[in-house]
N, C-alpha and C positions, 0 to 999 in steps of 0.2 A: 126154138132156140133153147130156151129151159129143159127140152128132154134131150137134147144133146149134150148138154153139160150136165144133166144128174147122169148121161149112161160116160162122157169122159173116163178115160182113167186120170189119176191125179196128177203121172207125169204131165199126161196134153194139155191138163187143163191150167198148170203151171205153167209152161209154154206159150198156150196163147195167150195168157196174161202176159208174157215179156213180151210178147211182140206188140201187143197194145199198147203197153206201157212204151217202148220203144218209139215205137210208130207215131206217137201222138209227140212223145220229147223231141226227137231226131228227126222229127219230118212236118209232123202237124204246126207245130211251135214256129217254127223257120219261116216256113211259110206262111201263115196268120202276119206275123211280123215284117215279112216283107210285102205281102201285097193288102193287107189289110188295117195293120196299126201302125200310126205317126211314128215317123224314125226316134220322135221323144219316148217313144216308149220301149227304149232297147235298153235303159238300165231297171226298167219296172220289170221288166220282162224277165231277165236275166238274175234278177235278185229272187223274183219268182222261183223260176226254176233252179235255181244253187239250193233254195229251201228246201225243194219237193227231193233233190237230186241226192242232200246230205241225208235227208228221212229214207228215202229209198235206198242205199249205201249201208246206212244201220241196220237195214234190214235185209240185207243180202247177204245169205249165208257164207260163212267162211270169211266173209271180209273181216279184216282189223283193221282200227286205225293208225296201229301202229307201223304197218307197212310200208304207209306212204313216205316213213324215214328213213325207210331204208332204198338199200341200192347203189350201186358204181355211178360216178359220174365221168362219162367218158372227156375228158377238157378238149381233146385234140376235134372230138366230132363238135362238138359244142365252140371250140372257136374260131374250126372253120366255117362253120353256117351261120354265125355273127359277124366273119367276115363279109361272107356272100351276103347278107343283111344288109351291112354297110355301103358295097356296093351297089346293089340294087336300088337302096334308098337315095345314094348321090347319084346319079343313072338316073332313076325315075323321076326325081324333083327337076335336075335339069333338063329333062325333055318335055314334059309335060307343065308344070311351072317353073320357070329359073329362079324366080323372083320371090319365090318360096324355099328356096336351098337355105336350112341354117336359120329361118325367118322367127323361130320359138327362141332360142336360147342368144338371139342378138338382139331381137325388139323386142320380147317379153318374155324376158327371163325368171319372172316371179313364175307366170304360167306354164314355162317348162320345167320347171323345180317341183309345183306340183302334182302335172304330168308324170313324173321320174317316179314321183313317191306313192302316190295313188296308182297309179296305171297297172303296178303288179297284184296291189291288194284287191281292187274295185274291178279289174276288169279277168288279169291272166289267171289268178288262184281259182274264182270262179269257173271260167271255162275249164279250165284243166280239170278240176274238180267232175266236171258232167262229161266232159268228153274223153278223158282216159279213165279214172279208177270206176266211176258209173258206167260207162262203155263197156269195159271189156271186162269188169268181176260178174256185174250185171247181166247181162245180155251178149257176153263173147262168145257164150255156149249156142248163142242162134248161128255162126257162121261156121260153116267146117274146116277149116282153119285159122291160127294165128296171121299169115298172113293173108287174106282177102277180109279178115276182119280189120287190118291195120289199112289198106287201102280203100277200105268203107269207113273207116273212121276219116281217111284225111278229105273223103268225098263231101260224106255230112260235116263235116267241119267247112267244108266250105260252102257249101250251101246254106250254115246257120249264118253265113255273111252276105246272103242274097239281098238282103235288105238295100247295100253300100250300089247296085247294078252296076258295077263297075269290073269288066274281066280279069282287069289288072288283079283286084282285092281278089278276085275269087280265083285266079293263078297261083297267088303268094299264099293265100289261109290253105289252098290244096297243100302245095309243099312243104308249109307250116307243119300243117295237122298230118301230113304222112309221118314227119320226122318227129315230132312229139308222139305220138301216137307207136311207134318203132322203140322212141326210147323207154317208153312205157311200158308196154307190151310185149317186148323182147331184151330189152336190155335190163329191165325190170325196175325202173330209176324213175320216180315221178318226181323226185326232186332236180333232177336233169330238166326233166320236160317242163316244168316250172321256171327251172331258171332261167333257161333257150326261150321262153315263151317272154316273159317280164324285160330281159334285155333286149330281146329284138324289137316288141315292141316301145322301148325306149329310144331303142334305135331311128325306128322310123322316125316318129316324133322328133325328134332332133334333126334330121335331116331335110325333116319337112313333108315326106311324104307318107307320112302321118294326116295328112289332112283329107288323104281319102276312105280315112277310117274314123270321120267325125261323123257323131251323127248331125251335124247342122249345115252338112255339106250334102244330105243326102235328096237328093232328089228324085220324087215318082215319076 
């Protein structure tokens, strides 16, 4: 293995570095967490990796932080898929629990107000953070395109929610994570894809079917 890497040229050997580095975030990580550590440990986990993710970001050529300010926000795409949010959310709660529709912001409304305010900071800025601007400034140069890199982002985006075993969750974080992942990636708007990410999952939570993206609901 060592005489492979001294005869390397330095492009491959920077290469296999991304795909390790990759492979281990985007695949190794997900999986440990889901079939390995306690669903308590999806915010240890996750602050983990935003760490390793912000360090690896600074060090990724050509990145600026200042980019992440910029960008179109398309409103018309952004409030039809908060629509369909919305939908999905009153749909899913009464099919699967009724008695759940609306059940945060009528019976405990302190802990929906918390939800609203935390929920973008503690939960969407960090994923967004690891799954588009790490994703794609990072490691976008592994895929031969924009898009099969964006429909491999909304894949891994859903598989980092294998933990929840629920195909519902792992339907909605696919279409999630294609359409963050588009507005990122193509539309060039991570403040889009942040916003779209924080409302919708406010969304659910309100509606109630947020509760199968608790982890104390998570079951092996």
């Amino acid at each position: 293995m060592t005489e492979i890497a001294v005869t390397m040229d330095p492009a491959r050997r920077r290469r296999l570095r991304l795909v390790i580095e990759f492979s281990a975030l985007f695949v190794g990580v997900p999986l440990t967490l889901a079939f390995l550590l306690p669903p308590t440990a999806m915010f240890t986990v996750l602050g983990v990796m935003t760490g390793v993710g912000i360090l690896l970001l600074h060090r990724t050529p050509g990145f600026d932080w200042a980019e992440l300010l910029r960008g179109p926000v398309p409103w018309p795409v952004l409030l039809a898929a908060l629509a369909l949010t919305a939908a999905v959310g009153v749909a899913g709660t009464l099919a699967l629990f009724p008695h759940m529709l609306f059940f945060l912001p009528k019976q405990q409304p302190s802990l929906w107000l918390m939800i609203l305010v935390l929920y973008p900071l503690l939960s969407a800025l960090p994923q967004e953070l690891l799954f588009r601007p790490l994703f794609f400034r990072r490691y976008g140069q592994l895929f031969p395109s924009v898009r099969i890199a964006v429909w491999a982002n909304a894949l891994l985006f859903s598989v980092a929610h294998l933990m929840y075993a629920d195909p519902l969750v792992m339907g909605i974080t696919f279409a999630g994570g294609w359409l963050f992942g588009w507005l990122y990636a193509v539309r060039g708007s991570f403040g889009a894809a942040l916003l779209l990410h924080a409302v919708a999952g406010q969304i659910l939570f309100t509606t109630g079917l947020g509760i199968l993206f608790y982890s104390g609901a998570v079951g092996r």
